[in-house]
N, C-alpha and C positions, 0 to 999 in steps of 0.2 A: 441395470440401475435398481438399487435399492427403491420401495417408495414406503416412506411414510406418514401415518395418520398425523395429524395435530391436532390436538388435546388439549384445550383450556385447563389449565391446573398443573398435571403432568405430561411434561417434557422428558421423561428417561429412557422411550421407546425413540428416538432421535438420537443417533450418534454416530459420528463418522466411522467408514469402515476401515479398520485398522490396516496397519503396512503390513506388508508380509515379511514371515522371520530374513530372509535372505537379504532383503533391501536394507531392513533396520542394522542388519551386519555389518553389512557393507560401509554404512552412513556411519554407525560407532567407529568401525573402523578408524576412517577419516579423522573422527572428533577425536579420533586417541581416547574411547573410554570401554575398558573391558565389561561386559555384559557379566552381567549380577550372579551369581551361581543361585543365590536362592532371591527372587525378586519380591518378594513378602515382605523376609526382614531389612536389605537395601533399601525399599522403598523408606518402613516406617524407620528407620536410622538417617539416611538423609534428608526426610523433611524435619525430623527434632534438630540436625546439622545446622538446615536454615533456620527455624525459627531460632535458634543462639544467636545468627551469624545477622538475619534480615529483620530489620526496623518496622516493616508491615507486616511480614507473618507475627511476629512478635507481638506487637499492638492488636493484632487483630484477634488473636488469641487470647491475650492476657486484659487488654481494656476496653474492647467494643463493648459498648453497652445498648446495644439493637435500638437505638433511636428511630430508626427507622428513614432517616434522610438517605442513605442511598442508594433503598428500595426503591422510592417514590421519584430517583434520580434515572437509575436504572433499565437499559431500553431492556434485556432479555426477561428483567423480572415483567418491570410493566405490560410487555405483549404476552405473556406465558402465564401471569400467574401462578407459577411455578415455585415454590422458597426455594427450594433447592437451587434453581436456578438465579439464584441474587448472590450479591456480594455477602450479606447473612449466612447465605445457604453454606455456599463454598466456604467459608472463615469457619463454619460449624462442624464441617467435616475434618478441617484440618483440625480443630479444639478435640476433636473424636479422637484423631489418633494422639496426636503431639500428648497431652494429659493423659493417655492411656485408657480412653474410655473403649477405645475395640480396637485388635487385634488386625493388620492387613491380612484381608483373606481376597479370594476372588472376588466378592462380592463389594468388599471396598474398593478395590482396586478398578471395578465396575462404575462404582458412580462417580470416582474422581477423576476418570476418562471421561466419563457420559459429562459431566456437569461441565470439569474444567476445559472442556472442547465448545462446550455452548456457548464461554464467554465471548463477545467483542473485542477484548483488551483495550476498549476503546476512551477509558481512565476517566467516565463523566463522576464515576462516582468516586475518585479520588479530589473532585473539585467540590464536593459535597459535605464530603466527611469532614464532621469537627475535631477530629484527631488527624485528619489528614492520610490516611490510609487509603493506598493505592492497589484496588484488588487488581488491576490489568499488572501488575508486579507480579504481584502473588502469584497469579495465573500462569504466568512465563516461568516461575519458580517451579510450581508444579508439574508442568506441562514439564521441564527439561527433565524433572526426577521421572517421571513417568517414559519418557526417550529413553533415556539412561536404562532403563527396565527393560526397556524392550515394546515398549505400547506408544505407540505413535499416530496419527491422524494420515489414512494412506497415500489423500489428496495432497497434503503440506508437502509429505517425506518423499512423493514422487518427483514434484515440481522443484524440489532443492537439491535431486539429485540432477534432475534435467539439466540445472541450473548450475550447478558445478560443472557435471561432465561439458557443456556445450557454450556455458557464458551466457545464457537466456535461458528464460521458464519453457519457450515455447521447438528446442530445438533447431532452430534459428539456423541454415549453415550459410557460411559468408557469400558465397553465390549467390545464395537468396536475398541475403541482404540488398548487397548491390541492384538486384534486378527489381527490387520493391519499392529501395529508394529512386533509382534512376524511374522506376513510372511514375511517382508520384512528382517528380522533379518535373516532367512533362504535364501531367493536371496541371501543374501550377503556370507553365505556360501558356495551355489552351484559355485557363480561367483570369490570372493577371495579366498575362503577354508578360512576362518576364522569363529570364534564364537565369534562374538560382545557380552561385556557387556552391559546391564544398566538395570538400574528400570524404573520400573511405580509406582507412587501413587494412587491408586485405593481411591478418596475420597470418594467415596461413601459407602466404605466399611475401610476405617481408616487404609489404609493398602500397606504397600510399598513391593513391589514382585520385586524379584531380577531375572534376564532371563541372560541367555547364548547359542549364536547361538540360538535365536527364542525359548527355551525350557525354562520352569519354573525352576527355580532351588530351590524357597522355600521366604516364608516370612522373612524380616529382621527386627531385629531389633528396637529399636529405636537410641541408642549407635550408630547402623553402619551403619544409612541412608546416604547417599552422599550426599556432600558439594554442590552437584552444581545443579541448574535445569535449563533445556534445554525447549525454547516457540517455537516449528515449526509452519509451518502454516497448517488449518485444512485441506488446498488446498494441501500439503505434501503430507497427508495420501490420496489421491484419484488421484489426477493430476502427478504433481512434485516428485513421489517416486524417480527418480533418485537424486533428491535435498534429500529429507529423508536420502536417504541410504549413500548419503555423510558427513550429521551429524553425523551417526550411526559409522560408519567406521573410520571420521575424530579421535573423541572423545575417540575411541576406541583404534585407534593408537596410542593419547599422553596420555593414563592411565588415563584420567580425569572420575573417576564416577561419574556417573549424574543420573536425574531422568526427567522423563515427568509426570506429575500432570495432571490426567484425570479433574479437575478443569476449567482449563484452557487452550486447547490445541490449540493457536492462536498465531498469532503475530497482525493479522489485528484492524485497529480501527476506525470503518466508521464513529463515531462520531466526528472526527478532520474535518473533511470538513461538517456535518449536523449541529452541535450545541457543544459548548462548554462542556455543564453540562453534555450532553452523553458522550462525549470524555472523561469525570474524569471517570462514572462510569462506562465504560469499561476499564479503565486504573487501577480500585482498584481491579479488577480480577486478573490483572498483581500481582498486591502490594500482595493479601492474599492471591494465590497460592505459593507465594515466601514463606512468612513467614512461610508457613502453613509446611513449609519442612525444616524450622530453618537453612536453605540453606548460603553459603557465598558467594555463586558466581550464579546471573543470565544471562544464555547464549541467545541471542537473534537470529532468524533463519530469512530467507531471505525476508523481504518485505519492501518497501520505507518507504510509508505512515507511516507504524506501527511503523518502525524504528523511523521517528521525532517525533511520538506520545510518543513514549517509552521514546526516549534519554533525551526528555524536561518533561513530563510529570509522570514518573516510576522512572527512573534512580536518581530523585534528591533525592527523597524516600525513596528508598531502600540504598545510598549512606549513606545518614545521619544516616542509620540504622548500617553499615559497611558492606554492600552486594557491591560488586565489577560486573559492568554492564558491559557484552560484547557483540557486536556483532558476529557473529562466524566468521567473515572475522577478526577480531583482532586476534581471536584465531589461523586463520591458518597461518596469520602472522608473530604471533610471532614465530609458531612452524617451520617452515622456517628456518628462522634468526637464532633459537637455534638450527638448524641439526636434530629435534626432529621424522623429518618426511621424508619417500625420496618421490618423485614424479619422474614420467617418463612421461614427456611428447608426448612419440608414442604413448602411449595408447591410446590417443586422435586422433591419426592420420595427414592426410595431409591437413583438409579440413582449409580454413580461418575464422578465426572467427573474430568477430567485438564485443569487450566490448562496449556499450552504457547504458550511465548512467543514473537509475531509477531520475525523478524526485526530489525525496525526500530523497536520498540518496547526490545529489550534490547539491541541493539547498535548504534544509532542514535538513540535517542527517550528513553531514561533510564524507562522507565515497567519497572521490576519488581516493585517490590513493593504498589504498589496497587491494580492489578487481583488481588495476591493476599491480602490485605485484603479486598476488599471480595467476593472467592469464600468466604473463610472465613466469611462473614455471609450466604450466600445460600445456600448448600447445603450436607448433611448429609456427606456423604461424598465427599472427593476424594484422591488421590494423585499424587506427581509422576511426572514424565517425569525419571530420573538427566541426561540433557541436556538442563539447564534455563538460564534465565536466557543469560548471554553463550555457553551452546553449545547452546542451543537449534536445534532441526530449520526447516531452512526447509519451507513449507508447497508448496514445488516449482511454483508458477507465479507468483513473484515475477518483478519485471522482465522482463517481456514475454512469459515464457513461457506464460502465457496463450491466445496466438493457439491455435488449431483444430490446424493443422499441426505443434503441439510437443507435441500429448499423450501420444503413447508416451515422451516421455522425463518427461512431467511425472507421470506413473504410475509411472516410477521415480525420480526425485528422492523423491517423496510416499511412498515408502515405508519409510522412516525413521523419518517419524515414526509412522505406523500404527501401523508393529509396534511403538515404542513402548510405545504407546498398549494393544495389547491382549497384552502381555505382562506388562506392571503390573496389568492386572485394569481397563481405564478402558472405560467403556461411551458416553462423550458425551465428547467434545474440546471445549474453548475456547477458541476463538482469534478476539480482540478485532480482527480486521482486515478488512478489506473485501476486500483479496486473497486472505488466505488463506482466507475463506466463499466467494469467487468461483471459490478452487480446491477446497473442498473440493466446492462441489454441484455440480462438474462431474465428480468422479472418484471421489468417495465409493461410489459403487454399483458403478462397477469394481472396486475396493480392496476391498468387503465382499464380491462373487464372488468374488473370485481367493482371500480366508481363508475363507470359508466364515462371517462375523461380520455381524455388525446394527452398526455404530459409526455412533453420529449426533454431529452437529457443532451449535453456533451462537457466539453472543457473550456477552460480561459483561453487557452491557445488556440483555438477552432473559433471563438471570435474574434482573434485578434489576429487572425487571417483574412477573416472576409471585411475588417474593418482597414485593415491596412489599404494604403492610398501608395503606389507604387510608379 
């Protein structure tokens, strides 16, 4: 592992370490895009390309006039004090080349890696801007011409190949599935006394197995496979089993059988922030694990990203097919509203919680007020975060920032919303995403040394497990 210093001011000693040529081949391959013969002049041709072609490179070239709101909006600029690293900074380098004021050399090609990697894409500052310019666009623009080169983030470009080859980030094989799900199927019997239904599609063996309470109860079927299937995330089965065991139990409580498709066991889609063409062909995993179960209903499980990835890119899809697209916070919703469910919320206890909303759930995903809804039925006592909803805190290891090599700066993106969080009086944070739990339980214990606090994290679904009344 890389380690670097953090630098009040300058950030350009911070940057992920690149894929290796072989991978990035590989990956062009797939996207069907031939690798540049000269990547200098490629580069500066296909960003003049977009700015013709794109509404915010364009604007942001031709009419920002540095007001300065979406510095002062800004989580990377605000914790870094960095220009380069604001939406200014980046828009500045593109004005660099686009107008011709420098030539792509190594050296540009250096900081549009370095900068446009540091972004969040987490678009506060497209709710800011009086022109309405959307740097987490631009960012994705960039970021794909820079793929297209050859210069990619090693962390992303791993995880989307994992993610192709295997149908999950984390290598997942369908064995494993089953034997992760079936234990957690049993927790939920020692802790509710209940025996959850549901299936697995076992595709590698053409084969849908029906389980009760963790136990096999026998193959089914083609007539009586279930109408629904249910995408967790592959972080569920190993981190977040308290979020798992809330699907399991939720679905279970309102009779809905479903299946999880060893195909696909994800919600994530790191290609919406890498490169466009990755984004589709991780999103047709989505598309033919659905059909592949002649399903009517796909249920979607807790992560931002994947969610806007889904809702705009999956869901139009499967819709026009007549597959009916939910989030599982729609589902607990509505189960609410119809009496379908009880919840108690002492089970939760006394501690305060703070709902704060995943990036791309409020600024990408429409999802704001039913994960708060359904917090107000599950727990005694919460308070908001004053930046909530569209100026919500990103959870600082959005879009790739992730990798090993970006943590000093993902300890200071993250600490925005912390402090937050324990300036309001919040003892337990909520954030319904798979990235932002994949960031909190990597920095969380850092963040509570450095205040001297106990601040614990999970999801909506991990209380609306121990709230359910069974």
């Amino acid at each position: 592992m890389h380690h670097f210093e953090f630098k009040l001011g300058d950030t350009s000693n911070i940057k992920p370490l690149k894929a290796p040529e072989s991978l990035m081949l590989k990956l062009l391959k797939k996207a069907e895009i031939m690798p540049p013969a000269d990547k200098y002049s490629y580069v500066e041709r296909r960003l003049k390309e977009e700015y013709m072609r794109n509404r915010n490179i364009k604007i942001a070239v031709d009419t920002c006039v540095h007001c300065g709101a979406c510095i002062d909006a800004c989580p990377t600029y605000i914790t870094t004090k960095d220009l380069k690293n604001s939406p200014v900074g980046r828009a500045e380098m593109l004005r660099d080349i686009v107008k011709r004021r420098k030539n792509v050399d190594d050296k540009v090609l250096e900081l549009l890696y370095t900068y446009y990697w540091q972004c969040l894409t987490c678009r506060r500052c497209g709710y800011v801007c009086p022109f309405g310019i959307d740097q987490a666009d631009i960012t994705r623009v960039v970021r794909g011409i820079l793929f297209e080169a050859g210069l990619a983030n090693r962390f992303a470009v791993v995880t989307i190949d994992k993610h192709i080859e295997t149908g999950n980030l984390m290598g997942i094989t369908p064995a494993a599935t089953v034997n992760i799900i079936t234990y957690f199927a049993k927790e939920i019997k020692n802790e509710k006394g209940i025996e959850v239904e549901f299936h697995i599609y076992r595709h590698d063996q053409k084969k849908m197995l029906k389980f009760r309470g963790g136990e096999l109860v026998g193959e089914v079927e083609r007539s009586q496979w279930p109408k629904a299937i249910l995408f967790p995330s592959s972080a569920d089965l190993f981190l977040n089993t308290e979020t798992l065991k809330g699907y399991l139990t939720f679905l279970h409580a309102i009779k809905l059988p479903f299946a999880v498709n060893t195909r696909c066991v994800e919600v994530a889609n790191f290609g919406l922030w890498t490169h466009e063409k990755l984004m589709k062909i991780e999103a047709q995993h989505y598309i033919d694990a659905t059909r592949e179960l002649g399903v009517e209903m796909a249920i979607f499980g807790e992560c931002g990203h994947g969610w806007r990835a889904f809702k705009n890119v999956v869901a139009p899809v499967l819709e026009k097919e007549g597959i009916k697209v939910y989030h599982i916070h729609h589902l607990v919703v509505k189960a609410i509203k119809e009496g379908r469910i009880k919840l108690n919320p002492e089970a939760n206890g006394d501690i305060v919680y703070m709902y704060q909303d995943p990036c791309q759930y409020s600024r990408g995903g429409d999802l704001y007020e039913e994960p708060r809804f359904i917090m107000k039925h599950v727990v005694k006592k919460q308070v908001e975060c004053p930046q909530n909803r569209q100026l919500s805190w990103c959870c600082g290891g959005q879009a790739g920032m992730l990798a090993d090599e970006l943590k000093p700066l993902r300890l200071q993106y993250a600490r925005l919303w912390y402090e937050c969080a324990i300036n309001n009086g919040a003892q337990h944070v909520v954030r319904p995403c798979s990235k932002c739990k994949g960031t909190l339980n990597g920095i969380i214990g850092d963040l509570n040394k450095m205040y001297g606090k106990n601040l614990t994290f999970g999801g909506v679904m991990d209380l609306v497990y121990k709230a359910l009344v069974v």
